[in-house]
C-alpha positions in Angstrom: -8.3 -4.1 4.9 -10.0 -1.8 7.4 -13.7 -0.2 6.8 -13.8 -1.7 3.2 -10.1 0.7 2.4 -6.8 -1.5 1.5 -4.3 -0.9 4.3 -0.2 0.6 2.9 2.7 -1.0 4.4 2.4 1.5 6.8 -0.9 0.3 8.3 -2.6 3.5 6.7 -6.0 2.9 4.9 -6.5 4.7 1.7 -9.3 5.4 -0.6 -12.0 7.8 -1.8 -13.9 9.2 1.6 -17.1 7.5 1.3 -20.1 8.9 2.8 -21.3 7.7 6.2 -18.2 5.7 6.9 -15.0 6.7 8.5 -12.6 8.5 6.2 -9.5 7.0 5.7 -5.7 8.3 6.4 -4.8 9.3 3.4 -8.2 10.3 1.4 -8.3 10.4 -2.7 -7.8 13.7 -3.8 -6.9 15.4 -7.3 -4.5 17.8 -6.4 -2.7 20.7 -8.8 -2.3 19.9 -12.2 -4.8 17.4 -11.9 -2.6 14.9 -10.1 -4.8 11.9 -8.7 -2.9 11.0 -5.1 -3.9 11.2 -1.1 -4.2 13.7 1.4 -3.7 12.7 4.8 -6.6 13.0 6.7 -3.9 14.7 9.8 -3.2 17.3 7.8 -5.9 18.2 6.0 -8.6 19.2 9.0 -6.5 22.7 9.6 -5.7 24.8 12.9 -7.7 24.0 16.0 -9.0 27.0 17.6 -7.5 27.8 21.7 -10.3 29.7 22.6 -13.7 30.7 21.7 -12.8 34.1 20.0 -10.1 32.0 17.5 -12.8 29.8 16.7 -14.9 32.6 15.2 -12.2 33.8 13.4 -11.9 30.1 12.2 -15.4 29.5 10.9 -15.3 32.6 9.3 -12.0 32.2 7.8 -11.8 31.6 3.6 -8.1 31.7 3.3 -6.7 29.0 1.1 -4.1 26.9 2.3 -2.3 23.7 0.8 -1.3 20.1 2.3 1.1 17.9 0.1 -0.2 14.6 -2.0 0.8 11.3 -1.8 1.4 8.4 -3.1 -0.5 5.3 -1.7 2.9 4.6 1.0 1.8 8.1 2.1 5.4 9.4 2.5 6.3 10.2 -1.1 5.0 13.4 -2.3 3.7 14.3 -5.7 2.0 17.3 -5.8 0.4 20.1 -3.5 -3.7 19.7 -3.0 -5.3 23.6 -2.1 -8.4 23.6 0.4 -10.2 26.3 0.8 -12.4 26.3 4.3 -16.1 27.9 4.6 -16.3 27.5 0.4 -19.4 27.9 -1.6 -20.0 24.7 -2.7 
């Protein structure tokens, strides 16, 4: 167990991301279809800008995208979770 999350046979933590702590590798999330499974946290921060100008056009940016769901061993997939950057909450 690392940071209070249970560790896969992989040596990735999962769990819910819990405020104030670090987030683990493979995050709870509730994909399509309502599909409880994990989101690796790799996959899930999006493009990293190469200059200052693609960074603006980053931030700004509110095109969907999706990143697979996992199971716990964080290699089976079960589903598709959408994020949508620079959303209203």
């Amino acid at each position: 167990m690392l940071n209070g999350n249970p560790e896969n046979e992989n040596g990735e933590t999962y769990g819910p991301a819990i405020e104030n702590t670090f987030p683990p590798d493979l995050m709870l999330a509730i994909g399509e279809d309502n599909i409880q499974g994990y989101v690796k946290l790799s996959e899930s921060v999006g493009k990293v800008a190469e200059s200052p100008e693609e960074a603006e056009v980053l931030i700004k940016s509110t095109k969907a995208y999706s990143v697979p769901l996992y199971l716990q061993d964080g290699k089976t997939v079960i589903g598709k979770f959408i994020l949508v950057p620079n959303a209203k909450r």
